[in-house]
C-alpha positions as CSV (number, residue, x, y, z in Angstrom):
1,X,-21.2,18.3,-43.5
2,X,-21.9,14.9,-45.0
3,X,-18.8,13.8,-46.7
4,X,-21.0,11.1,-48.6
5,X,-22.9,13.9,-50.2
6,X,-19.8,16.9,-50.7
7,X,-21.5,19.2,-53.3
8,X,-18.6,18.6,-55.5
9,X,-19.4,20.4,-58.6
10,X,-20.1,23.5,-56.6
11,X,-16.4,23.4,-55.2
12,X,-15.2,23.5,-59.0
13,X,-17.5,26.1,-60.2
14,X,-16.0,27.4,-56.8
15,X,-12.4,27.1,-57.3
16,X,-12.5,27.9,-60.8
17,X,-14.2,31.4,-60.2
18,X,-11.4,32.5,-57.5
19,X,-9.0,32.1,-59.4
20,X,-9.9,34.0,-62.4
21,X,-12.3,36.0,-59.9
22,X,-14.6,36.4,-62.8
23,X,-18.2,33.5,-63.6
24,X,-18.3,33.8,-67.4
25,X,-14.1,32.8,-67.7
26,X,-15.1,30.0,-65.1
27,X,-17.5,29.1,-67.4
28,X,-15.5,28.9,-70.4
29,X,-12.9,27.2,-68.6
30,X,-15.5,24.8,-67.8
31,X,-17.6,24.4,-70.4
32,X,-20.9,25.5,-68.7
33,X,-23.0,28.5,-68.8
34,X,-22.1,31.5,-66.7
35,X,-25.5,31.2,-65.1
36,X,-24.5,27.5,-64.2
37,X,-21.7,28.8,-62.3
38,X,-22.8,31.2,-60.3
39,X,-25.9,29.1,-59.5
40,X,-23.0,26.3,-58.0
41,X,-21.6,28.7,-56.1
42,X,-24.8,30.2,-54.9
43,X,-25.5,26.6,-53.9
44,X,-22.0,26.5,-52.0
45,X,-22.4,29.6,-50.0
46,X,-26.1,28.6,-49.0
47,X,-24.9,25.3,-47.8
48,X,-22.1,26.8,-46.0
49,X,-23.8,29.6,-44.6
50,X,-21.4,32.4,-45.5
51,X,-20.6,34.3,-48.8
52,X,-17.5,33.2,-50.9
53,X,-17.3,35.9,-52.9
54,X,-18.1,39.8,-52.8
55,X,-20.2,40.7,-56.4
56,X,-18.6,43.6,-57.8
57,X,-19.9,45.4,-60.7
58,X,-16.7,44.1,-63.1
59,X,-15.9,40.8,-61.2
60,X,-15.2,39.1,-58.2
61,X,-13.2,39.3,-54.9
62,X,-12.8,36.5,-52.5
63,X,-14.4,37.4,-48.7
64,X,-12.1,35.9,-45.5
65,X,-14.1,32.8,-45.9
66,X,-13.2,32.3,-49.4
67,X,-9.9,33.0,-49.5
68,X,-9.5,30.2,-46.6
69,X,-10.7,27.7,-48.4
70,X,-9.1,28.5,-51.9
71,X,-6.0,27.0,-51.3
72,X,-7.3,23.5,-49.5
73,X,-9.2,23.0,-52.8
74,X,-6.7,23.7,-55.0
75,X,-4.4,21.2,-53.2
76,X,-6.8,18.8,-53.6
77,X,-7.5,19.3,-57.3
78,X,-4.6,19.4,-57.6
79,X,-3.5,16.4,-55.7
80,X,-6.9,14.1,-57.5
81,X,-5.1,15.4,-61.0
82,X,-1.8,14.2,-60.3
83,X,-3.2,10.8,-59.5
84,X,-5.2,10.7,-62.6
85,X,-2.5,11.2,-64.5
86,X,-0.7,8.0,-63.2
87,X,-3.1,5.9,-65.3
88,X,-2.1,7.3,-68.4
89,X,-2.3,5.0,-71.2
90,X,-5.0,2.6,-70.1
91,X,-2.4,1.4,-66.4
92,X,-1.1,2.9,-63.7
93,X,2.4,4.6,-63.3
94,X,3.6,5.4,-59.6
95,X,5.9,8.3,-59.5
96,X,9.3,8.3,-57.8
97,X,11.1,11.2,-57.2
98,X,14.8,11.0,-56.9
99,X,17.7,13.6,-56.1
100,X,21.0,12.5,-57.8
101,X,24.3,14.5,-57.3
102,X,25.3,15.7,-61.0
103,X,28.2,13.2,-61.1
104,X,26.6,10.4,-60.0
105,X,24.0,11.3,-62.8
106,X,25.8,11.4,-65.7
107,X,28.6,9.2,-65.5
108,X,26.6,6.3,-63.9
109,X,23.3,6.6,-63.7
110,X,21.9,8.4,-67.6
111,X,23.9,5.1,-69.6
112,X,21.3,3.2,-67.9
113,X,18.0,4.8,-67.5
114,X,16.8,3.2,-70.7
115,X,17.0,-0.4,-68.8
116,X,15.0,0.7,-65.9
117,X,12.3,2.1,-68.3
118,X,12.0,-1.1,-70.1
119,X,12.0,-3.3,-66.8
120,X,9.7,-1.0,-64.6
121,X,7.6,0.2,-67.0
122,X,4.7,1.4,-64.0
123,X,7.4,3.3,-62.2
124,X,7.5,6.8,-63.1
125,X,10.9,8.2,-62.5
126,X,11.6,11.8,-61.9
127,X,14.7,13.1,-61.8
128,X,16.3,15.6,-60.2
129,X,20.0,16.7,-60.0
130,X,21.9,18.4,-57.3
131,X,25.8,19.4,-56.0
132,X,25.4,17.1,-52.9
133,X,23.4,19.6,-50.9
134,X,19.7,18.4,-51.0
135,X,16.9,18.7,-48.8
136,X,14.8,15.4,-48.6
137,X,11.2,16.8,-46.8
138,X,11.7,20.1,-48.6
139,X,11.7,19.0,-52.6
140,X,9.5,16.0,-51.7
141,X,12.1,13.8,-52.6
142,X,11.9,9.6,-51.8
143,X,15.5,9.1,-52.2
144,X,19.0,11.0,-52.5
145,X,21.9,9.8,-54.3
146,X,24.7,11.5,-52.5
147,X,28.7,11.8,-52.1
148,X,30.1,11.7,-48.7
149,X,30.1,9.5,-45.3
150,X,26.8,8.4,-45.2
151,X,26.2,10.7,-42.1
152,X,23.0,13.0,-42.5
153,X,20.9,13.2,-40.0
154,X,17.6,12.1,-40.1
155,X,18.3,9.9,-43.1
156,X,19.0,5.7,-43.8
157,X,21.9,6.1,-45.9
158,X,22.9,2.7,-47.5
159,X,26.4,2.7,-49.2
160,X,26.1,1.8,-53.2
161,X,29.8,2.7,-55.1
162,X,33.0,3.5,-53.6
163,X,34.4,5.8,-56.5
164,X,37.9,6.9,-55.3
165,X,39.7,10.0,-56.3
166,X,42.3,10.7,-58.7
167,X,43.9,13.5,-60.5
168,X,42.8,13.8,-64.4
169,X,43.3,16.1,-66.8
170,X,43.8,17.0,-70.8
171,X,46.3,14.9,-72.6
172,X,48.9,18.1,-73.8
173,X,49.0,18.6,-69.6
174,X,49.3,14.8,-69.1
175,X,52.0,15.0,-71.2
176,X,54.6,16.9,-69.2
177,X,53.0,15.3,-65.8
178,X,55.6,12.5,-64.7
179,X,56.1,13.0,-60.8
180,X,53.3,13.8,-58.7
181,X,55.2,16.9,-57.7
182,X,55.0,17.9,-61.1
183,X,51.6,19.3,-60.0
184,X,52.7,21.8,-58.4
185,X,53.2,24.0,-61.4
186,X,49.6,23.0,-62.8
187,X,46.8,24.8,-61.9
188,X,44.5,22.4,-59.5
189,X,40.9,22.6,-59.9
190,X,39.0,22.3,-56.3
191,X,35.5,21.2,-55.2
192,X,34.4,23.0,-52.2
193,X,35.5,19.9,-50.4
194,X,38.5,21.2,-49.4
195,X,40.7,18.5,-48.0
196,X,40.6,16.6,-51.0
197,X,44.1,17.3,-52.6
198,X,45.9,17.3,-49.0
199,X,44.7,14.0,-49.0
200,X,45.7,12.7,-52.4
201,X,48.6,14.2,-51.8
202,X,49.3,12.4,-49.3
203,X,48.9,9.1,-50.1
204,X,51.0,9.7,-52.9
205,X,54.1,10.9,-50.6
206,X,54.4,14.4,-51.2
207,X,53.4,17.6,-49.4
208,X,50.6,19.5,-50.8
209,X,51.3,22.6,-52.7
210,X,49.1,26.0,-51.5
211,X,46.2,25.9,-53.7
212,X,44.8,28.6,-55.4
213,X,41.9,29.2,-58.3
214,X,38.3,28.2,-59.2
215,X,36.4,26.2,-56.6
216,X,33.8,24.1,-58.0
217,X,30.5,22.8,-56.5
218,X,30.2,20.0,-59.0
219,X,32.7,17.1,-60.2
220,X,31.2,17.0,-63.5
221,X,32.0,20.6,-64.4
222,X,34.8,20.3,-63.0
223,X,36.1,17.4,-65.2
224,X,34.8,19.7,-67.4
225,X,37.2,22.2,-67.3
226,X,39.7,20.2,-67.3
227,X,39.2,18.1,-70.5
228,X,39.4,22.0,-72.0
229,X,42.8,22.0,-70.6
230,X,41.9,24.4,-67.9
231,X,43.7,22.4,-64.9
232,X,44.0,19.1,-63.4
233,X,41.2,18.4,-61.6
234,X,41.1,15.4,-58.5
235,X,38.1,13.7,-59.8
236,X,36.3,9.8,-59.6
237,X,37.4,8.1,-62.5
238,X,34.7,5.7,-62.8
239,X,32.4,8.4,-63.2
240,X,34.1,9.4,-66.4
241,X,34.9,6.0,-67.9
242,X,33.8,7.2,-71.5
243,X,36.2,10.6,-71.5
244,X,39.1,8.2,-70.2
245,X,38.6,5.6,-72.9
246,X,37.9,8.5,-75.7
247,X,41.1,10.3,-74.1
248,X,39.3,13.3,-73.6
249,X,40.8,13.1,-70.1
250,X,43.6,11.2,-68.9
251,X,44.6,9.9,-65.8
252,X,48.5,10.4,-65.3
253,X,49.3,8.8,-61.8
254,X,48.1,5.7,-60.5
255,X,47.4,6.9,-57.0
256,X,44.2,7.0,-55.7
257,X,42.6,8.2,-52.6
258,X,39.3,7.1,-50.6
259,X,37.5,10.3,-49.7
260,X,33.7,8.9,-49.7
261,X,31.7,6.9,-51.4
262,X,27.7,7.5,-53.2
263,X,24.8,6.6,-50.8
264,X,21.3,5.7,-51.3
265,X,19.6,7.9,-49.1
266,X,15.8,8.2,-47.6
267,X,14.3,10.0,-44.6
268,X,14.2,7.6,-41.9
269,X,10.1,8.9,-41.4
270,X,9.4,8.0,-44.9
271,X,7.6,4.7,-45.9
272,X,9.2,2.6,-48.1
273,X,6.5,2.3,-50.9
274,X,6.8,-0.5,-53.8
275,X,7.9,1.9,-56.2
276,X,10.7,2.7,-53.6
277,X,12.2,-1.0,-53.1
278,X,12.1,-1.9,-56.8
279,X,14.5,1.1,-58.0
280,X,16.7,0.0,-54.1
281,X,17.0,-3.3,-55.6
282,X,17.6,-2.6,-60.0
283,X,20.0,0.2,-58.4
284,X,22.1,-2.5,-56.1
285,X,21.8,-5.1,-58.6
286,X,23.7,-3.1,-61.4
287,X,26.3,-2.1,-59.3
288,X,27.8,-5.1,-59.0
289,X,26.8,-6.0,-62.0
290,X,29.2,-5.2,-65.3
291,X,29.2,-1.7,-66.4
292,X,27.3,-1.2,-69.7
293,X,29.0,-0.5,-73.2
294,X,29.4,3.2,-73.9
Protein backbone atom coordinates (compact mmCIF):
# COMPACT_ATOMS: atom_id res chain seq x y z
CA UNK A 1 0.00 0.00 0.00
CA UNK A 2 1.03 3.48 -0.93
CA UNK A 3 2.03 5.23 2.24
CA UNK A 4 1.68 8.64 0.37
CA UNK A 5 -1.93 7.95 -0.19
CA UNK A 6 -2.93 5.85 3.53
CA UNK A 7 -6.73 6.20 3.57
CA UNK A 8 -6.53 7.85 6.86
CA UNK A 9 -9.94 8.84 7.65
CA UNK A 10 -11.04 5.29 6.99
CA UNK A 11 -8.56 4.00 9.79
CA UNK A 12 -10.40 6.47 12.33
CA UNK A 13 -13.85 5.69 11.34
CA UNK A 14 -12.02 2.19 11.68
CA UNK A 15 -10.55 2.49 15.04
CA UNK A 16 -13.28 4.33 16.46
CA UNK A 17 -15.96 1.63 15.51
CA UNK A 18 -13.80 -1.38 17.35
CA UNK A 19 -13.69 0.01 20.05
CA UNK A 20 -17.18 0.88 20.83
CA UNK A 21 -18.03 -2.11 18.25
CA UNK A 22 -21.04 -0.12 17.38
CA UNK A 23 -21.14 2.81 13.73
CA UNK A 24 -23.68 5.26 15.09
CA UNK A 25 -21.48 5.76 18.68
CA UNK A 26 -18.39 6.08 16.23
CA UNK A 27 -20.30 8.49 14.67
CA UNK A 28 -21.15 10.62 17.57
CA UNK A 29 -17.85 10.30 18.86
CA UNK A 30 -16.83 11.66 15.63
CA UNK A 31 -19.12 14.00 14.62
CA UNK A 32 -20.17 12.35 11.28
CA UNK A 33 -23.10 10.44 10.14
CA UNK A 34 -23.43 6.83 10.86
CA UNK A 35 -23.69 6.24 7.18
CA UNK A 36 -20.28 8.11 6.79
CA UNK A 37 -18.77 5.63 8.96
CA UNK A 38 -19.57 2.58 7.81
CA UNK A 39 -19.05 3.88 4.22
CA UNK A 40 -14.98 4.55 5.64
CA UNK A 41 -14.77 1.41 6.78
CA UNK A 42 -16.44 -0.28 3.74
CA UNK A 43 -13.72 1.67 1.90
CA UNK A 44 -10.94 0.10 4.37
CA UNK A 45 -12.03 -3.46 3.97
CA UNK A 46 -12.33 -3.08 0.10
CA UNK A 47 -8.85 -1.65 -0.06
CA UNK A 48 -7.52 -4.25 2.10
CA UNK A 49 -9.25 -7.03 0.74
CA UNK A 50 -10.62 -8.64 3.94
CA UNK A 51 -13.58 -7.79 6.32
CA UNK A 52 -12.79 -5.79 9.60
CA UNK A 53 -15.72 -6.35 11.20
CA UNK A 54 -18.62 -9.20 11.36
CA UNK A 55 -22.24 -7.11 10.98
CA UNK A 56 -24.47 -8.36 13.64
CA UNK A 57 -27.91 -7.54 13.94
CA UNK A 58 -27.19 -5.18 17.41
CA UNK A 59 -23.50 -4.20 16.64
CA UNK A 60 -20.25 -5.23 15.72
CA UNK A 61 -17.45 -7.86 16.34
CA UNK A 62 -13.99 -7.56 15.21
CA UNK A 63 -12.89 -10.62 12.59
CA UNK A 64 -8.93 -12.04 13.12
CA UNK A 65 -8.03 -9.32 10.68
CA UNK A 66 -9.47 -6.69 12.67
CA UNK A 67 -8.55 -7.40 15.88
CA UNK A 68 -4.80 -7.47 14.45
CA UNK A 69 -4.71 -4.34 13.49
CA UNK A 70 -6.73 -2.61 16.33
CA UNK A 71 -4.05 -2.19 18.59
CA UNK A 72 -1.23 -0.85 15.90
CA UNK A 73 -3.68 2.00 15.30
CA UNK A 74 -4.48 2.73 18.54
CA UNK A 75 -0.69 3.04 19.37
CA UNK A 76 -0.39 5.27 16.71
CA UNK A 77 -3.33 7.51 17.59
CA UNK A 78 -2.31 7.44 20.30
CA UNK A 79 1.33 8.11 19.94
CA UNK A 80 0.28 11.36 17.02
CA UNK A 81 -2.01 12.72 20.22
CA UNK A 82 0.64 12.80 22.61
CA UNK A 83 2.82 14.74 20.24
CA UNK A 84 0.08 17.11 19.58
CA UNK A 85 -0.25 17.83 22.85
CA UNK A 86 3.40 19.04 23.15
CA UNK A 87 2.50 22.24 21.26
CA UNK A 88 0.04 23.32 23.69
CA UNK A 89 -0.22 26.89 24.01
CA UNK A 90 0.88 28.06 20.58
CA UNK A 91 5.03 26.14 21.28
CA UNK A 92 6.25 23.07 21.81
CA UNK A 93 6.97 21.27 25.19
CA UNK A 94 9.17 18.04 25.09
CA UNK A 95 8.31 15.62 27.87
CA UNK A 96 10.77 14.15 30.28
CA UNK A 97 10.06 11.53 32.37
CA UNK A 98 11.99 11.08 35.53
CA UNK A 99 11.97 8.43 38.47
CA UNK A 100 13.08 10.07 41.75
CA UNK A 101 13.44 7.97 45.07
CA UNK A 102 10.78 9.60 47.56
CA UNK A 103 13.65 11.15 49.64
CA UNK A 104 15.50 12.58 47.13
CA UNK A 105 12.09 14.13 46.04
CA UNK A 106 10.95 15.84 48.72
CA UNK A 107 13.74 16.97 50.65
CA UNK A 108 15.75 18.17 47.54
CA UNK A 109 14.34 18.12 44.63
CA UNK A 110 10.11 19.73 45.21
CA UNK A 111 11.90 23.30 46.95
CA UNK A 112 13.06 23.66 43.53
CA UNK A 113 10.86 22.58 40.86
CA UNK A 114 9.44 26.05 40.58
CA UNK A 115 13.04 27.28 39.17
CA UNK A 116 13.27 24.68 36.56
CA UNK A 117 9.76 25.59 35.34
CA UNK A 118 10.58 29.17 34.93
CA UNK A 119 14.09 28.39 33.25
CA UNK A 120 12.94 25.46 30.89
CA UNK A 121 9.79 26.53 30.21
CA UNK A 122 9.56 23.79 26.79
CA UNK A 123 10.60 20.91 29.00
CA UNK A 124 7.72 19.09 30.26
CA UNK A 125 8.72 17.37 33.42
CA UNK A 126 7.03 14.30 34.68
CA UNK A 127 7.49 12.96 37.75
CA UNK A 128 7.52 9.93 39.15
CA UNK A 129 8.49 8.67 42.71
CA UNK A 130 9.87 5.40 43.86
CA UNK A 131 11.72 3.44 47.03
CA UNK A 132 14.92 2.99 45.04
CA UNK A 133 13.68 0.01 43.13
CA UNK A 134 12.85 1.26 39.47
CA UNK A 135 12.77 -0.20 36.23
CA UNK A 136 14.17 2.21 33.48
CA UNK A 137 12.88 0.30 29.98
CA UNK A 138 9.75 -0.83 31.84
CA UNK A 139 8.01 2.71 33.06
CA UNK A 140 9.60 4.39 30.04
CA UNK A 141 11.62 6.35 32.21
CA UNK A 142 14.74 8.84 30.70
CA UNK A 143 16.45 9.12 33.93
CA UNK A 144 16.47 7.68 37.66
CA UNK A 145 17.41 9.50 40.63
CA UNK A 146 18.57 6.68 42.91
CA UNK A 147 20.39 5.90 46.47
CA UNK A 148 23.13 3.44 46.37
CA UNK A 149 26.65 2.67 44.60
CA UNK A 150 26.07 3.63 41.38
CA UNK A 151 26.19 -0.08 40.22
CA UNK A 152 23.10 -1.11 38.07
CA UNK A 153 23.55 -2.82 35.27
CA UNK A 154 22.76 -1.65 32.13
CA UNK A 155 22.72 1.92 33.33
CA UNK A 156 25.32 5.35 33.23
CA UNK A 157 25.03 6.30 36.71
CA UNK A 158 26.65 9.68 37.34
CA UNK A 159 27.17 10.54 41.07
CA UNK A 160 25.15 13.99 42.15
CA UNK A 161 24.94 14.29 46.31
CA UNK A 162 26.74 12.39 48.86
CA UNK A 163 24.05 12.61 51.73
CA UNK A 164 25.50 10.67 54.69
CA UNK A 165 23.59 9.02 57.44
CA UNK A 166 22.82 9.98 60.82
CA UNK A 167 20.52 9.05 63.57
CA UNK A 168 17.48 11.69 64.12
CA UNK A 169 14.66 11.63 66.06
CA UNK A 170 11.82 13.74 68.15
CA UNK A 171 13.13 16.21 70.52
CA UNK A 172 11.47 14.49 74.06
CA UNK A 173 13.69 11.25 72.76
CA UNK A 174 16.71 13.61 71.93
CA UNK A 175 16.48 14.65 75.17
CA UNK A 176 17.51 11.59 77.21
CA UNK A 177 20.00 10.54 74.14
CA UNK A 178 23.67 11.59 75.42
CA UNK A 179 25.91 8.48 74.60
CA UNK A 180 25.55 6.67 71.44
CA UNK A 181 24.90 3.54 73.54
CA UNK A 182 22.01 5.29 74.85
CA UNK A 183 20.34 3.87 71.74
CA UNK A 184 20.14 0.79 72.71
CA UNK A 185 17.09 1.33 74.79
CA UNK A 186 15.30 3.28 71.83
CA UNK A 187 13.43 1.70 69.41
CA UNK A 188 15.59 1.95 65.84
CA UNK A 189 13.64 2.48 62.82
CA UNK A 190 15.23 0.33 59.81
CA UNK A 191 15.21 0.67 55.92
CA UNK A 192 15.35 -2.60 54.26
CA UNK A 193 19.00 -1.75 53.83
CA UNK A 194 20.01 -3.60 56.49
CA UNK A 195 23.62 -2.91 57.28
CA UNK A 196 22.92 0.58 57.84
CA UNK A 197 22.99 0.86 61.75
CA UNK A 198 25.98 -1.83 62.10
CA UNK A 199 27.64 0.60 60.18
CA UNK A 200 26.84 3.84 62.05
CA UNK A 201 27.55 2.05 64.79
CA UNK A 202 30.45 1.52 64.05
CA UNK A 203 32.05 4.45 63.22
CA UNK A 204 30.79 5.76 66.30
CA UNK A 205 32.77 3.07 68.46
CA UNK A 206 30.16 0.92 69.83
CA UNK A 207 28.81 -2.47 69.03
CA UNK A 208 25.50 -2.60 67.51
CA UNK A 209 22.54 -3.55 69.54
CA UNK A 210 20.12 -6.59 67.93
CA UNK A 211 17.56 -4.76 66.12
CA UNK A 212 14.16 -5.36 66.08
CA UNK A 213 10.74 -3.47 64.76
CA UNK A 214 9.27 -1.76 61.62
CA UNK A 215 11.41 -1.97 58.49
CA UNK A 216 10.83 0.73 56.15
CA UNK A 217 11.14 0.93 52.26
CA UNK A 218 11.39 4.67 52.27
CA UNK A 219 13.53 7.33 54.31
CA UNK A 220 10.96 9.80 54.15
CA UNK A 221 8.43 7.80 56.04
CA UNK A 222 10.66 6.77 57.98
CA UNK A 223 11.70 10.25 59.24
CA UNK A 224 8.29 10.31 59.49
CA UNK A 225 7.73 8.19 62.11
CA UNK A 226 10.14 9.43 63.94
CA UNK A 227 9.33 13.14 64.12
CA UNK A 228 5.98 11.39 65.81
CA UNK A 229 8.27 10.10 68.35
CA UNK A 230 7.95 6.55 67.13
CA UNK A 231 11.87 5.75 67.20
CA UNK A 232 15.11 7.04 66.08
CA UNK A 233 15.51 6.60 62.71
CA UNK A 234 19.33 6.53 60.75
CA UNK A 235 18.40 8.99 58.17
CA UNK A 236 20.25 11.78 55.51
CA UNK A 237 20.07 14.86 57.21
CA UNK A 238 20.35 17.05 54.32
CA UNK A 239 17.31 15.61 52.99
CA UNK A 240 15.43 17.01 55.99
CA UNK A 241 17.11 20.35 56.43
CA UNK A 242 13.58 22.15 57.02
CA UNK A 243 12.39 19.49 60.05
CA UNK A 244 15.97 20.02 61.57
CA UNK A 245 15.81 23.80 61.48
CA UNK A 246 11.88 23.70 62.62
CA UNK A 247 13.08 21.07 65.31
CA UNK A 248 10.67 18.70 64.22
CA UNK A 249 13.53 16.31 64.27
CA UNK A 250 16.71 16.53 65.89
CA UNK A 251 19.97 15.27 65.29
CA UNK A 252 21.60 14.18 68.76
CA UNK A 253 25.17 12.82 67.83
CA UNK A 254 27.48 14.20 65.46
CA UNK A 255 28.53 10.99 63.88
CA UNK A 256 27.94 10.29 60.49
CA UNK A 257 28.41 7.48 58.27
CA UNK A 258 28.95 7.19 54.27
CA UNK A 259 26.60 4.43 53.10
CA UNK A 260 25.94 5.78 49.32
CA UNK A 261 25.30 8.56 47.70
CA UNK A 262 22.04 9.77 44.98
CA UNK A 263 22.94 8.99 41.23
CA UNK A 264 21.72 10.36 38.04
CA UNK A 265 20.90 7.39 36.20
CA UNK A 266 19.98 6.49 32.36
CA UNK A 267 19.95 3.27 30.28
CA UNK A 268 23.23 3.10 28.65
CA UNK A 269 20.92 2.29 25.08
CA UNK A 270 19.01 5.38 25.55
CA UNK A 271 19.81 8.65 23.53
CA UNK A 272 20.57 11.50 25.23
CA UNK A 273 17.87 13.84 23.79
CA UNK A 274 18.05 17.81 24.47
CA UNK A 275 15.44 17.71 26.90
CA UNK A 276 17.74 15.10 28.68
CA UNK A 277 21.12 17.21 28.94
CA UNK A 278 19.37 20.48 29.96
CA UNK A 279 17.66 18.89 33.25
CA UNK A 280 21.79 16.85 33.61
CA UNK A 281 23.12 20.16 33.57
CA UNK A 282 20.16 22.69 35.91
CA UNK A 283 20.36 19.28 38.13
CA UNK A 284 24.53 19.42 38.58
CA UNK A 285 24.57 23.11 38.61
CA UNK A 286 22.34 23.43 41.77
CA UNK A 287 24.05 20.98 43.62
CA UNK A 288 26.84 22.74 44.08
CA UNK A 289 25.17 25.66 44.11
CA UNK A 290 23.60 27.12 47.71
CA UNK A 291 20.66 25.37 48.91
CA UNK A 292 17.42 27.50 48.56
CA UNK A 293 15.57 29.29 51.51
CA UNK A 294 12.84 27.05 53.08
Amino acid sequence: MDRAQLPLNALRAFEAAARHLNFTRAAIELCVSQGAVSHQVAQLERRLGTRLFHRLPRGLALTDEGRVLVPVLAEMFNRIAATLDQYGEGRFREALNVGVVGTFATGWLLPRLDAFAAAHPSIDLRISTNNNRVDLAAEALDFAIRFGDGAWHGTHAEPLLATPMTPVCAPAIAARLKLPADLFHERLLRSYRSDEWDLWFEAAGVPAPSLRGPIFDSSALMASAAAAGLGVALAPSAMFTRELASELLVQPFAVEVDVGRYWLTRLISRPERAAMRIFRDWLLEEIGASPPSS
